[in-house]
N, CA, C and O atoms as a CHARMM CRD file, in Angstrom:
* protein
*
  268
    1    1 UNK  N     16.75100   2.78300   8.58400 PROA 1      0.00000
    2    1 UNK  CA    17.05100   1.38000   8.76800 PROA 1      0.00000
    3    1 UNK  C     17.56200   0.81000   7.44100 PROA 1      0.00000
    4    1 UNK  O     16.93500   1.06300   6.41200 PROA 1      0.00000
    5    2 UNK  N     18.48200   0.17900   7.41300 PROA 2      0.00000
    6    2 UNK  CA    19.21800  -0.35200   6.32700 PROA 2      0.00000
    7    2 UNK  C     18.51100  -1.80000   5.74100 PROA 2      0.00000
    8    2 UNK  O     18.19200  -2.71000   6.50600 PROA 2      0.00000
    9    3 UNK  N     18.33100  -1.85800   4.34100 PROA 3      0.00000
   10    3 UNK  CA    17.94900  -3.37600   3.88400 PROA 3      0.00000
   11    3 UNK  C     18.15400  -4.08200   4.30700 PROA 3      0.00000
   12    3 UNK  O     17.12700  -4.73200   4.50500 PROA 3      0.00000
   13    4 UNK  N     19.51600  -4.82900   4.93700 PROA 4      0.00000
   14    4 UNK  CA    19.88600  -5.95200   5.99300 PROA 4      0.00000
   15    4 UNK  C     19.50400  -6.22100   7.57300 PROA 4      0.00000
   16    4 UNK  O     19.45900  -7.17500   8.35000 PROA 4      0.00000
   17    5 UNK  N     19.22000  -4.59800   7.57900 PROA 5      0.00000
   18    5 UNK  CA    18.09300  -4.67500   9.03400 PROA 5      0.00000
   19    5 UNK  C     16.83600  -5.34500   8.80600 PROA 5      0.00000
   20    5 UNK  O     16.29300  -6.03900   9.66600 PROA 5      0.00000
   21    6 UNK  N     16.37600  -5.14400   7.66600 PROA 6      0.00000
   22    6 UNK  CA    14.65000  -5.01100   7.66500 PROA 6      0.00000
   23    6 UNK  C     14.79400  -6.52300   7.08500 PROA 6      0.00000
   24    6 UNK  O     13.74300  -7.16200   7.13300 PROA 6      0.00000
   25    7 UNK  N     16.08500  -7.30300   6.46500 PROA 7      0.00000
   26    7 UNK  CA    15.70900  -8.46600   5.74700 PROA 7      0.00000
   27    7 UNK  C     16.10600  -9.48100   7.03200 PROA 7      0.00000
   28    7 UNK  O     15.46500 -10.52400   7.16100 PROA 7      0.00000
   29    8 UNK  N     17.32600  -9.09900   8.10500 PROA 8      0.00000
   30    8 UNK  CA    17.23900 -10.09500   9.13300 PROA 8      0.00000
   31    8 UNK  C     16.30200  -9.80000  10.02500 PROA 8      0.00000
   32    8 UNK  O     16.08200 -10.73400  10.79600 PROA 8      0.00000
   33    9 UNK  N     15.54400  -8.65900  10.24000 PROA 9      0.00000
   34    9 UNK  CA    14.29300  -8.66700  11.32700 PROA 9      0.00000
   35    9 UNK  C     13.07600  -9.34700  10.56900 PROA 9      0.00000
   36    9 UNK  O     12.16800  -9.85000  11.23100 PROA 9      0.00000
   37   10 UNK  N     13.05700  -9.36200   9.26200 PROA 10     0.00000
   38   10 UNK  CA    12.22000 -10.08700   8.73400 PROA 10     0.00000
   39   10 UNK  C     12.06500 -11.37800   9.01400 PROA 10     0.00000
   40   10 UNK  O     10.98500 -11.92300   9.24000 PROA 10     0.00000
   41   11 UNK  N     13.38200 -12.01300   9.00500 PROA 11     0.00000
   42   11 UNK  CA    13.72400 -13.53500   8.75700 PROA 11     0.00000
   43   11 UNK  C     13.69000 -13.89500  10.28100 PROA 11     0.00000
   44   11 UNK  O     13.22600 -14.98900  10.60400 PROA 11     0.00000
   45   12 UNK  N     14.10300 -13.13000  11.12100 PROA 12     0.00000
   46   12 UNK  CA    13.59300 -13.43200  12.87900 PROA 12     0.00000
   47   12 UNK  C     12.09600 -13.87100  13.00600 PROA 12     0.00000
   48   12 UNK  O     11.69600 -14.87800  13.59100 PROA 12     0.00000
   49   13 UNK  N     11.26400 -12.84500  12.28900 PROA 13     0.00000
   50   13 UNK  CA     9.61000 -12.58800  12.75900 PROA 13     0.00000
   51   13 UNK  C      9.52900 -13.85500  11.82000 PROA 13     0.00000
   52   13 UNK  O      8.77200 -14.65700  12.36700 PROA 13     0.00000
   53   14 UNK  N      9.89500 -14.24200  10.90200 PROA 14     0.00000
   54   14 UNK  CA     9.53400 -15.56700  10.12400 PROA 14     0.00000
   55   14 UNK  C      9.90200 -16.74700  10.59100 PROA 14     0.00000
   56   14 UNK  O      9.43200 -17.80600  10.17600 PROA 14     0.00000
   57   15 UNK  N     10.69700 -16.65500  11.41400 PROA 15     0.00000
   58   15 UNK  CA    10.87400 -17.92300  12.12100 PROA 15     0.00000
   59   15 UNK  C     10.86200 -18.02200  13.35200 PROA 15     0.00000
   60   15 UNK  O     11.46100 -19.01500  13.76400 PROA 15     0.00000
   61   16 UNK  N     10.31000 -17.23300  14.28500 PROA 16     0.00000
   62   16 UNK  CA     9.54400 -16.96200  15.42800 PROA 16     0.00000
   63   16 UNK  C      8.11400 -17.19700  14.79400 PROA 16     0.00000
   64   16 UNK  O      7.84300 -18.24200  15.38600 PROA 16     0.00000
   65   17 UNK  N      7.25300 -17.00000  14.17200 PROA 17     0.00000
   66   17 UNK  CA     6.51800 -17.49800  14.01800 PROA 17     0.00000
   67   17 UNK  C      6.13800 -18.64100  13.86100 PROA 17     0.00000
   68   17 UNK  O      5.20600 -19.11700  14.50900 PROA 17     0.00000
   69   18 UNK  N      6.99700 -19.46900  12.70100 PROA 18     0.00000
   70   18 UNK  CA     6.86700 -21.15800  12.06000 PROA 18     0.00000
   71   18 UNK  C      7.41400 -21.47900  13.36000 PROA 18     0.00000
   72   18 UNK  O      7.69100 -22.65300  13.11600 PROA 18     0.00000
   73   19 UNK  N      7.76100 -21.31800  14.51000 PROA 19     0.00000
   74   19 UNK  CA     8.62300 -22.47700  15.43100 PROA 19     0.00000
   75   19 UNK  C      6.90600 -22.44300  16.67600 PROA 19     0.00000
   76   19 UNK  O      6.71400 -23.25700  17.57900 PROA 19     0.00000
   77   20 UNK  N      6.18300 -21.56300  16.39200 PROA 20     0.00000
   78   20 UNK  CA     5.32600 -21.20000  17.10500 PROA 20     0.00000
   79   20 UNK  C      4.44300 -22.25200  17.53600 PROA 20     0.00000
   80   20 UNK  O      4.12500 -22.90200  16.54000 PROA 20     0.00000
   81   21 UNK  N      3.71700 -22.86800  18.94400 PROA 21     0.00000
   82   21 UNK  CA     3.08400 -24.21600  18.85700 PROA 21     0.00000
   83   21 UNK  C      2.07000 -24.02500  18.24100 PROA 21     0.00000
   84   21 UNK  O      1.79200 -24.89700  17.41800 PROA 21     0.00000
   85   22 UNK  N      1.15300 -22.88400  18.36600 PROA 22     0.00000
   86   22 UNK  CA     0.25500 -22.82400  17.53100 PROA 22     0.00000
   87   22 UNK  C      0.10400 -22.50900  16.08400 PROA 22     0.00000
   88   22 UNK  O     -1.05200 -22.44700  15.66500 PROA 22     0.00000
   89   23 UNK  N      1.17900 -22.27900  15.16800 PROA 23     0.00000
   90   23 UNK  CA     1.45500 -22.20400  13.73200 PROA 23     0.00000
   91   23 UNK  C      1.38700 -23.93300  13.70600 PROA 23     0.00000
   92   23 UNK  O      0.53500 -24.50800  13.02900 PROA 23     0.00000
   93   24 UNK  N      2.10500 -24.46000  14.29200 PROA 24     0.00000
   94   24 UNK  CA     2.69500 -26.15000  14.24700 PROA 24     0.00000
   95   24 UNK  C      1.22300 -26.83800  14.21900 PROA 24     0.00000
   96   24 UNK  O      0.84100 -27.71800  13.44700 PROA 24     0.00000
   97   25 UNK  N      0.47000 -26.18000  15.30400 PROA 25     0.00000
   98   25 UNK  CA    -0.75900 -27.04100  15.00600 PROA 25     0.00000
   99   25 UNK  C     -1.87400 -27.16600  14.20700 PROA 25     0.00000
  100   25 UNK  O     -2.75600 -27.99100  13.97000 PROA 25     0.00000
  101   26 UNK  N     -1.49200 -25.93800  13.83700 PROA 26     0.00000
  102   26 UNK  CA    -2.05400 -25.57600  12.32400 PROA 26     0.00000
  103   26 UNK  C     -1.65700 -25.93900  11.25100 PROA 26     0.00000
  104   26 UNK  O     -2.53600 -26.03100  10.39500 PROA 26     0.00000
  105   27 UNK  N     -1.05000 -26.08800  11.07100 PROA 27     0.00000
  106   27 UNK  CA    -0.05000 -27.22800   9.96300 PROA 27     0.00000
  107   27 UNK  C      0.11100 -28.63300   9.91400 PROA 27     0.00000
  108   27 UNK  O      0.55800 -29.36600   9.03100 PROA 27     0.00000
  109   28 UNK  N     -0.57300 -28.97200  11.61500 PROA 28     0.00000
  110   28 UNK  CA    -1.27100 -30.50700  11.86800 PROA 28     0.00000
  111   28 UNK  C     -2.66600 -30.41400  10.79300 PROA 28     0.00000
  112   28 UNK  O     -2.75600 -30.99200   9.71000 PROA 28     0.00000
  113   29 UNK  N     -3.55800 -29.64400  11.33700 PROA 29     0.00000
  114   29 UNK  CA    -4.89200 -29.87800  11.05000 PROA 29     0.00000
  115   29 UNK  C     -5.09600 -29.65100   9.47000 PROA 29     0.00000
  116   29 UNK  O     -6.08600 -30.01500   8.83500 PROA 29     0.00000
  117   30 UNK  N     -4.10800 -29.06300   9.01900 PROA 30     0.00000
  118   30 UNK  CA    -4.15100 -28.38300   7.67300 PROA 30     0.00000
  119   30 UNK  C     -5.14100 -29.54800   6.90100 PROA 30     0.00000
  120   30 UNK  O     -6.12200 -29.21900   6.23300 PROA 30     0.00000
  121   31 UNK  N     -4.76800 -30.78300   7.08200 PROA 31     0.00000
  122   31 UNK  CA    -4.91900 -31.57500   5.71800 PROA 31     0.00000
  123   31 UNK  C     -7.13400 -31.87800   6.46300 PROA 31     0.00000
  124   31 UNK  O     -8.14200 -32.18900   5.82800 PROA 31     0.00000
  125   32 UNK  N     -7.00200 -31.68300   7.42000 PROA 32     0.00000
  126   32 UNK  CA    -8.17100 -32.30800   7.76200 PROA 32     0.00000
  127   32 UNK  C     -9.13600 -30.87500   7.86500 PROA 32     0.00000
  128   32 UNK  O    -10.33900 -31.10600   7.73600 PROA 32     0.00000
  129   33 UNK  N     -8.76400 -29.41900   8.08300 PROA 33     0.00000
  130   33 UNK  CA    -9.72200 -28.55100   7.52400 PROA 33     0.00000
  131   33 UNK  C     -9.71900 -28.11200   6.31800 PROA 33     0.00000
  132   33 UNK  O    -10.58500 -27.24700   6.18100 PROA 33     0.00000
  133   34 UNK  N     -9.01600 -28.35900   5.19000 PROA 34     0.00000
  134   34 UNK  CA    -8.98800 -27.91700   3.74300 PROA 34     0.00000
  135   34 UNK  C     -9.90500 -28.89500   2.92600 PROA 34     0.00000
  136   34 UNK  O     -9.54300 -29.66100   2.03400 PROA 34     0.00000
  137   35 UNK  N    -11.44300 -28.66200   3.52900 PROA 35     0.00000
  138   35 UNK  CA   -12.13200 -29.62600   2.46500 PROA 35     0.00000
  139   35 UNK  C    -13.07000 -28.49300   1.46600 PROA 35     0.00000
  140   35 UNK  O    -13.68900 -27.45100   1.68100 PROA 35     0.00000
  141   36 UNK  N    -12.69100 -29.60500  -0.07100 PROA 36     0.00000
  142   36 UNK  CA   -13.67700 -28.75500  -0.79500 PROA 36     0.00000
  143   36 UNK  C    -14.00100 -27.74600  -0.57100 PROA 36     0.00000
  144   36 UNK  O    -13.34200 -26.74600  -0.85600 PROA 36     0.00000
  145   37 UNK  N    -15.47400 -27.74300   0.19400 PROA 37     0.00000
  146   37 UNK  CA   -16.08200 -26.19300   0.60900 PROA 37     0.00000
  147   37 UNK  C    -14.58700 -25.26500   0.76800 PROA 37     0.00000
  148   37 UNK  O    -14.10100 -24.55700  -0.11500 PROA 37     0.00000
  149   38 UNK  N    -14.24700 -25.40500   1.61300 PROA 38     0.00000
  150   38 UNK  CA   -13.24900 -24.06500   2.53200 PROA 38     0.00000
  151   38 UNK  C    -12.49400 -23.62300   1.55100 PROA 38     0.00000
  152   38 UNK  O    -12.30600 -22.41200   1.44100 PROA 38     0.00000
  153   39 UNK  N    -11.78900 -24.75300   0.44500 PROA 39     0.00000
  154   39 UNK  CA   -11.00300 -24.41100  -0.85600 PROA 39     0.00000
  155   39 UNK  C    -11.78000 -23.42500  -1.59300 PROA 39     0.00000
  156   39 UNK  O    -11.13100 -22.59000  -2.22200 PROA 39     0.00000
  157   40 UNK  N    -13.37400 -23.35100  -1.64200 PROA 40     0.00000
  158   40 UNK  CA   -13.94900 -23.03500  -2.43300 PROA 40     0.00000
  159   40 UNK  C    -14.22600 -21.41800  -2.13700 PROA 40     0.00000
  160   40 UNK  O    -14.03100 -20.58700  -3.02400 PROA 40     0.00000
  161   41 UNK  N    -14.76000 -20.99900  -0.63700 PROA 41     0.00000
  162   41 UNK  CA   -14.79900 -20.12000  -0.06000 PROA 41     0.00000
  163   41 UNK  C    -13.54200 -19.34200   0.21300 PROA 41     0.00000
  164   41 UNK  O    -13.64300 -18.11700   0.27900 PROA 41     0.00000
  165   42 UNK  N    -12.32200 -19.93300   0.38600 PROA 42     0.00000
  166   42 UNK  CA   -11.20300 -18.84700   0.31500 PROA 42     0.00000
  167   42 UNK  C    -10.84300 -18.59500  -1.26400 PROA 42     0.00000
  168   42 UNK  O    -10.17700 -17.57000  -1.41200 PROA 42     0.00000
  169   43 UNK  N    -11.11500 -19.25400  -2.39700 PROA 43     0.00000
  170   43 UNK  CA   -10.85100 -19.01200  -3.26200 PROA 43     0.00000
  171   43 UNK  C    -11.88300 -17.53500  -3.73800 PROA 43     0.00000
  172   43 UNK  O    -11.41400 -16.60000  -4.38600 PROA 43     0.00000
  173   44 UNK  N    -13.27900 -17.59700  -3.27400 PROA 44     0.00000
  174   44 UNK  CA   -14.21500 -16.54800  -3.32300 PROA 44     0.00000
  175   44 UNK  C    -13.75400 -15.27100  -2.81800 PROA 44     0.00000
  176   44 UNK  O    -14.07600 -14.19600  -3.32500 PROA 44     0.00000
  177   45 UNK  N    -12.95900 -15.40700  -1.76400 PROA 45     0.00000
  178   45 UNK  CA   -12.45900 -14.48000  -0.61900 PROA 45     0.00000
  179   45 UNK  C    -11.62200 -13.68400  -1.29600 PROA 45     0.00000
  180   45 UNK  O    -11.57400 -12.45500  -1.23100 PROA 45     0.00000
  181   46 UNK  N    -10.42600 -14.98400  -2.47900 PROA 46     0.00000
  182   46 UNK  CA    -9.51500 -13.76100  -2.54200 PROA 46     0.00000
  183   46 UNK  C     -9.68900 -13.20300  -3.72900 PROA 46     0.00000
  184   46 UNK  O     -9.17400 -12.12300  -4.02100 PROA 46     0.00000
  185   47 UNK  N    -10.56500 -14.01100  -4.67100 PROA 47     0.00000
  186   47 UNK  CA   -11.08500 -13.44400  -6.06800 PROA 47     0.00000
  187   47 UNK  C    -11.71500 -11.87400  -5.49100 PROA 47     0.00000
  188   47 UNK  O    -11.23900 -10.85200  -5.98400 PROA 47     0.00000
  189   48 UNK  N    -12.75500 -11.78300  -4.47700 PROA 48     0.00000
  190   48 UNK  CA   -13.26500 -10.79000  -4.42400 PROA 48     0.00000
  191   48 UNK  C    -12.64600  -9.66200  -3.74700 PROA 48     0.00000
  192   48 UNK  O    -13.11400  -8.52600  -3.82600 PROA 48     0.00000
  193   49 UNK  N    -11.38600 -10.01400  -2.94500 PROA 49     0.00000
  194   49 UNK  CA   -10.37900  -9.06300  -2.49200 PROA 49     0.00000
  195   49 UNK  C     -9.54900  -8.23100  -3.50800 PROA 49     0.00000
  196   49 UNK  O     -9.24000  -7.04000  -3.50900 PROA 49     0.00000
  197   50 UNK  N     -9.28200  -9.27000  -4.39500 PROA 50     0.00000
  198   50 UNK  CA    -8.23000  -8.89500  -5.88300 PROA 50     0.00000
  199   50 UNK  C     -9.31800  -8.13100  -6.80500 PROA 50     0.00000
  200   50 UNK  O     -8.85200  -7.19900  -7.46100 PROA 50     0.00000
  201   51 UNK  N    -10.68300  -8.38800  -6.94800 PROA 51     0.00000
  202   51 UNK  CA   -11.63100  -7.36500  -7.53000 PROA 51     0.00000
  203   51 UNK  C    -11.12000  -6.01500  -6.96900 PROA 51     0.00000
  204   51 UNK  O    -10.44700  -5.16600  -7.55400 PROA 51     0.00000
  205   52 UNK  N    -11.60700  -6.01200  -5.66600 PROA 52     0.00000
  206   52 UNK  CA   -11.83100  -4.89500  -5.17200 PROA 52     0.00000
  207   52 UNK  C    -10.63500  -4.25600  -5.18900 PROA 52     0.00000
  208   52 UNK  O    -10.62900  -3.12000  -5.66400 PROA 52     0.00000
  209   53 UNK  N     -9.31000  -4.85700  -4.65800 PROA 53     0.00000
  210   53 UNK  CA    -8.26600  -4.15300  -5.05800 PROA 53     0.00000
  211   53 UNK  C     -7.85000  -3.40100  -6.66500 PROA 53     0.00000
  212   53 UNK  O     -7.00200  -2.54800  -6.92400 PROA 53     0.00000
  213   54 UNK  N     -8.65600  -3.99000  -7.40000 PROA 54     0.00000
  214   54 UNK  CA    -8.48800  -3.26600  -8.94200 PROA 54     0.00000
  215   54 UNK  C     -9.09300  -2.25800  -8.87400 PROA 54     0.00000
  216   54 UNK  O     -8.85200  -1.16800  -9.39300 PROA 54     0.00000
  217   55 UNK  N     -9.91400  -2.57700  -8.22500 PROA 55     0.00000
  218   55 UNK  CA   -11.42300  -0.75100  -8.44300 PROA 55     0.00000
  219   55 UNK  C    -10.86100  -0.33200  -7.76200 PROA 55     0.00000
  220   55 UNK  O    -10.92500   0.78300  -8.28100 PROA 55     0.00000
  221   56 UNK  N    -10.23300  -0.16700  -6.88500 PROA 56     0.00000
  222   56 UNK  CA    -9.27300   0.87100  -6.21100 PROA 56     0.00000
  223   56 UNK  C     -8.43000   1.35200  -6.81300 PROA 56     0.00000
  224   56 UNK  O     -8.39600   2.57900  -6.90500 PROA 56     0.00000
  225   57 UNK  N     -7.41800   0.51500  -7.45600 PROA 57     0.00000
  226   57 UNK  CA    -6.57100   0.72200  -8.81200 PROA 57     0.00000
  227   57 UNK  C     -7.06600   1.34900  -9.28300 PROA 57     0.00000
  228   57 UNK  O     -6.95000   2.54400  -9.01100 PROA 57     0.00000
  229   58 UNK  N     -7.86000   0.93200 -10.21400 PROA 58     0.00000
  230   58 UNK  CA    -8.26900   2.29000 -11.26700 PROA 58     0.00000
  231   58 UNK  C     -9.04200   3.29700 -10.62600 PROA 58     0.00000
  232   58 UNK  O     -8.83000   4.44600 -11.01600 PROA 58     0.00000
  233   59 UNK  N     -9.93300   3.12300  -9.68500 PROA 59     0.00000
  234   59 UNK  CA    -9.41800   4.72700  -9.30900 PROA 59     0.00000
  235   59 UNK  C     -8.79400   6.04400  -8.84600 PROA 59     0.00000
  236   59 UNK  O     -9.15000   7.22200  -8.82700 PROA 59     0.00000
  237   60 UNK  N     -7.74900   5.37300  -8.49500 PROA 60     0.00000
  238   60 UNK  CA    -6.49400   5.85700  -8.20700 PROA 60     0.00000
  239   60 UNK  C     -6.11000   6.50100  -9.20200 PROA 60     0.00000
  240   60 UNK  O     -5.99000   7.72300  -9.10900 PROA 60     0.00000
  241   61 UNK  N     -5.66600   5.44900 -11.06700 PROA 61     0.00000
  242   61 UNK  CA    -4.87200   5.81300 -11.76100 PROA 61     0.00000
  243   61 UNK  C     -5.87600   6.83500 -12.48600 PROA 61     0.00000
  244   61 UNK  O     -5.23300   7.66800 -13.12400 PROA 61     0.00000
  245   62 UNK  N     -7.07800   6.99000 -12.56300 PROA 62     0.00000
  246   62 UNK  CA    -7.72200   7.63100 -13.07900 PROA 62     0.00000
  247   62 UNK  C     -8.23500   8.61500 -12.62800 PROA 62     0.00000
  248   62 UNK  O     -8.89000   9.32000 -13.39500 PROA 62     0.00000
  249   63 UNK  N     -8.14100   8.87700 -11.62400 PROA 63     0.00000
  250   63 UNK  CA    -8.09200  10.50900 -10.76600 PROA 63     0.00000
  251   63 UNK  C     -6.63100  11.07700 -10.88500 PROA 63     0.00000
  252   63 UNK  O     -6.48000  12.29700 -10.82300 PROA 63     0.00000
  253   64 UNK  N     -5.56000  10.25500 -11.05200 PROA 64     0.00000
  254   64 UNK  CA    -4.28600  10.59600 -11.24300 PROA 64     0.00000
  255   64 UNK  C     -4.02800  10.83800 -12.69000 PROA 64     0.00000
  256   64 UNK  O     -3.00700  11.44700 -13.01200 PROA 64     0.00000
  257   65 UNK  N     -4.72100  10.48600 -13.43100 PROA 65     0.00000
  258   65 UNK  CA    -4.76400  11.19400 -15.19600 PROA 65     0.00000
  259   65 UNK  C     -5.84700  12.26400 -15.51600 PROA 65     0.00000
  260   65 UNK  O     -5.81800  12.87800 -16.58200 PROA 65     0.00000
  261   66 UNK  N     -6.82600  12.48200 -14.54800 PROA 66     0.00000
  262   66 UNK  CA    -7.29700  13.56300 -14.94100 PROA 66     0.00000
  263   66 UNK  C     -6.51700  14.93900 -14.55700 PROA 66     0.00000
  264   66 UNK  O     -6.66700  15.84900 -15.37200 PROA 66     0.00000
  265   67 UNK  N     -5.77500  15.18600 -13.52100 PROA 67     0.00000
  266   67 UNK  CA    -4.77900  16.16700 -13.25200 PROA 67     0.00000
  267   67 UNK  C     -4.12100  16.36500 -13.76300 PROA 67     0.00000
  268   67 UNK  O     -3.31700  17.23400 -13.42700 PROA 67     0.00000
């Protein structure tokens, strides 16, 4: 599949999605479920995702330097 395949099937699935009623209504409620707390808890979410993705990292690169 060629780059211009994968960048206009991209740009289809990206805007088949945003035209979606339920993306739309989510983008209603946005301002009225983003309180404090939830800011606080997805911020936990992705700090501890991006941890864990490092310890994976390094052990990847470090089983890959002992060989």
């Amino acid at each position: 599949m060629s780059i211009i395949r994968i960048a206009v099937t991209a740009a289809t699935i990206a805007r088949t999605v945003v035209l979606h009623p339920a993306f739309q209504a989510g983008l209603a409620l946005a301002p009225v479920l983003l309180t404090p707390e939830v800011k606080t808890k997805a911020r936990d979410a992705v700090l501890a995702g991006a941890h864990g993705a490092g310890v994976v990292a390094r052990r990847i690169v470090d089983s890959a330097q002992r060989r």
